[in-house]
N, C-alpha and C positions, 0 to 999 in steps of 0.2 A: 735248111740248117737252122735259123734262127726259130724255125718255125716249132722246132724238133726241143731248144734250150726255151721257149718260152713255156712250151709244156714241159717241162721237165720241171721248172721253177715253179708252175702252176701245181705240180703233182707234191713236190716236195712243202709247197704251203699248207696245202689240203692235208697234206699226210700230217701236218707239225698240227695243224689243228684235231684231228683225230685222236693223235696222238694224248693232246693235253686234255681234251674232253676224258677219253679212255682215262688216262690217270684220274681225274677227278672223280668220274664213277667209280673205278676204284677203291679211290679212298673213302670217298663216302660209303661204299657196301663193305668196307670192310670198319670201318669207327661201326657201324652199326653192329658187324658181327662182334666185334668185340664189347659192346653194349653188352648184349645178350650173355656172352658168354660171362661178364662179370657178375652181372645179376645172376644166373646161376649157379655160380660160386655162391654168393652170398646168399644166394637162397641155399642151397645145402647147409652151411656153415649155421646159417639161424635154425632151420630145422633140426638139427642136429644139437645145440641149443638150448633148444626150445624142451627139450623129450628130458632131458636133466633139472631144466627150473621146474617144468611140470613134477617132477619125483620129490624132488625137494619142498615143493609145495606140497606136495601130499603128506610127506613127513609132518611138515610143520602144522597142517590141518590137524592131523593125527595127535600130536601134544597139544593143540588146543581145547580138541573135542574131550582129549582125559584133563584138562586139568578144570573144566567146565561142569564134566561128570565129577569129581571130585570136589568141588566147591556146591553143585546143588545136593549130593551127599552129606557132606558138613552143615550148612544152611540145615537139611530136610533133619539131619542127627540136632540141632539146635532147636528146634523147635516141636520136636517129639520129647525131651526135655523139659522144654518148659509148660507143656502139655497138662501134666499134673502139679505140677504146681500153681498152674493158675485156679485149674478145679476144687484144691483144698481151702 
């Protein structure tokens, strides 16, 4: 009988150690899935993002390259002006 509660006490340590092991692995695979999973939130979110400043970049590339073309215009009309004038 005694022999029967010392194992039993022995079985229920073991188990309590198992036990607390099992949850810490647990927890650790699960911080980790939740890693993952927030990063790919935030990777969508920046991708998604990302496809808008790109557009808007392109816009603003786009008035720069006219007002660019517009100023060596001006500039090239200034000095086709002064062209004959300097030759007389």
């Amino acid at each position: 009988m005694i022999d029967t509660i010392l194992a039993a006490t022995e079985a229920v340590k073991t188990f309590t150690r198992f036990s607390i092991v099992g949850i810490l692995l647990f927890l650790c695979y699960g911080f980790i899935v939740a890693l993952v999973i927030i990063g790919l939130v935030r990777l969508v979110k920046f991708l998604g993002t990302a496809n808008k400043e790109m557009k808007l970049t392109r816009m603003e590339m786009g008035k720069l390259a006219e007002e660019v073309h517009l100023l060596r215009q001006e500039l090239k009309g200034g000095k086709e002006q002064d062209s004959p004038a300097e030759t007389e």
